[in-house]
C-alpha positions as CSV (number, residue, x, y, z in Angstrom):
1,X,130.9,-74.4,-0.3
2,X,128.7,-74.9,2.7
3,X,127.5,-71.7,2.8
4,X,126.3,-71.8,-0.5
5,X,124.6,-75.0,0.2
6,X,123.0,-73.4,3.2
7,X,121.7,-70.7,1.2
8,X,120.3,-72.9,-1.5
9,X,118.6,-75.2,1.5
10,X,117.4,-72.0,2.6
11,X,115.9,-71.0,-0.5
12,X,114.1,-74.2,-1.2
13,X,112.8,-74.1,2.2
14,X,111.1,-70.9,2.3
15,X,110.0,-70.9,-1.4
16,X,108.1,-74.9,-0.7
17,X,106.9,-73.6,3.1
18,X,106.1,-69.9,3.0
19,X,104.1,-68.2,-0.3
20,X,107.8,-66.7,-1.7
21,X,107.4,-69.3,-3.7
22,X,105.0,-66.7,-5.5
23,X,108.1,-64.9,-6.6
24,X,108.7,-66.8,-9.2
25,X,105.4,-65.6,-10.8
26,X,107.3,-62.2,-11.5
27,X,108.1,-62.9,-15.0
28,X,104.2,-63.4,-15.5
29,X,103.7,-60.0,-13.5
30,X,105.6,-58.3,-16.4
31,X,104.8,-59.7,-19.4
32,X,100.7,-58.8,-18.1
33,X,101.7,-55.6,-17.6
34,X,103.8,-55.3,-20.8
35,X,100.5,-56.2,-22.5
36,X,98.6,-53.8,-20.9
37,X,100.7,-50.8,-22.0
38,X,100.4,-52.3,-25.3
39,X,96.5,-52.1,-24.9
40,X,96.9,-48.4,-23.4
41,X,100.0,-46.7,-23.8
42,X,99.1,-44.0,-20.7
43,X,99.1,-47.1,-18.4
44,X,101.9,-46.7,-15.8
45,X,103.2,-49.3,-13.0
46,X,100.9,-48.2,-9.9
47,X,97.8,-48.0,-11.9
48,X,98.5,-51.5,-13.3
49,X,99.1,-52.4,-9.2
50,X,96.0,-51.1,-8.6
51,X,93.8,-52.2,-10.9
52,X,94.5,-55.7,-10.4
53,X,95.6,-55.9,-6.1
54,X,93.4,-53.4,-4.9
55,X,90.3,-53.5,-7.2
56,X,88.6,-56.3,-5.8
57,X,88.2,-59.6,-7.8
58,X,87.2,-58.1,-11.1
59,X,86.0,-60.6,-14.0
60,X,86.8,-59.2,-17.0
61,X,88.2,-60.5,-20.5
62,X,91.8,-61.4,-19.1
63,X,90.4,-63.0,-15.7
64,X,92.1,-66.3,-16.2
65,X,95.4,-64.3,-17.1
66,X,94.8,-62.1,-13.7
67,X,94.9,-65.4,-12.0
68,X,98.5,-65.9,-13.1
69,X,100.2,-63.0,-11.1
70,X,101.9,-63.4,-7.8
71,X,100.3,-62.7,-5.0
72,X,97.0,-62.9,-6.4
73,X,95.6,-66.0,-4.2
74,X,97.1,-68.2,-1.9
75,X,97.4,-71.3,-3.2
76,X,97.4,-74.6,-1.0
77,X,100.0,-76.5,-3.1
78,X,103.5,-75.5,-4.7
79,X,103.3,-75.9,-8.2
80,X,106.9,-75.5,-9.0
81,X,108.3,-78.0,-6.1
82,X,106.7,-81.1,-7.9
83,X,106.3,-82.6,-3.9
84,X,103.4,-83.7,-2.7
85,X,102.5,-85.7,0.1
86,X,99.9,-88.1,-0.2
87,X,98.2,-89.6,2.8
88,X,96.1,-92.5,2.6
89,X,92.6,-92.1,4.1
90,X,92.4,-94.9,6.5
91,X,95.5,-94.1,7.9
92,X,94.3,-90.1,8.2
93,X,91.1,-91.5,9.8
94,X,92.7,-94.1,12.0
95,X,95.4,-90.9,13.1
96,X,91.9,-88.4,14.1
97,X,90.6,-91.5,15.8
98,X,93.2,-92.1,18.0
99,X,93.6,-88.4,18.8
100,X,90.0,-88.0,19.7
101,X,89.7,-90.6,22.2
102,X,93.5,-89.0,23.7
103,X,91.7,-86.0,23.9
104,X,88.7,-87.3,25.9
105,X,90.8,-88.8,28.4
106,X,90.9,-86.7,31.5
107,X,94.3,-86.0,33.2
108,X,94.3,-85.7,36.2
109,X,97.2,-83.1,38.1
110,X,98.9,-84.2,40.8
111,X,101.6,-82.0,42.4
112,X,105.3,-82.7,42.6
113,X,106.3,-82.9,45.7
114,X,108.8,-80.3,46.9
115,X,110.8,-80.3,50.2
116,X,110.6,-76.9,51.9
117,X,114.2,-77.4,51.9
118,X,114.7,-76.1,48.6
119,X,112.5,-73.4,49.2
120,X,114.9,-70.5,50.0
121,X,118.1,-71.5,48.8
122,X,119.7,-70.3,45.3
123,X,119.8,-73.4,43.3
124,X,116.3,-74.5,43.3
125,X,114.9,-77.8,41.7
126,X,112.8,-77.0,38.4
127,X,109.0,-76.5,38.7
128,X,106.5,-77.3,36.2
């Protein structure tokens, strides 16, 4: 039982973090194609790859439909997780505020002191 938990986490991870998510398009993938051959019989499975991965962005009469496939464009949010985060703006502008002025603070280095002690022998202190 906790394995198959695990694996379901897994799954739900990768397909709300990573684009496999775009996986789930593959049903979409063959019903386009499926109308394709039914618009041209002669049409096989790499041509159909082809014409729509590695024929640029080509406008034509099923362009909205093209869209649909997976893989097509990354998108920037999950459709199919139904999560979203929302972030309020004053609190995203209060957040960049306070890192810009922690990133105009200089630090300055100092170094950790070190007895020469420690120098040659096996078990040494850690360094930075």
């Amino acid at each position: 039982m906790r394995q198959f938990n695990a694996i379901v986490l897994l799954i739900l991870y990768l397909s709300v973090n990573t684009e496999l998510h775009q996986v789930f398009r593959l049903p979409i993938f063959f019903e386009h194609y499926f109308e394709h051959k039914q618009q041209n019989s002669h049409i096989s499975m790499l041509s159909f790859i082809v014409m729509h991965y590695f024929s640029g962005d080509v406008r034509d009469s099923d362009y909205e439909r093209d869209q649909q496939l997976p893989f097509k464009h990354a998108h920037c949010c999950v459709e199919l997780s139904g999560i979203s985060l929302a972030v309020p703006t004053e609190c995203f502008t209060e957040l960049v505020a306070r890192f810009s002025v922690l990133a105009r603070k200089n630090v300055i280095h100092q170094p950790v002191f070190c007895s020469s002690s420690f120098q040659f022998s096996i078990w040494q202190p850690p360094r930075a």
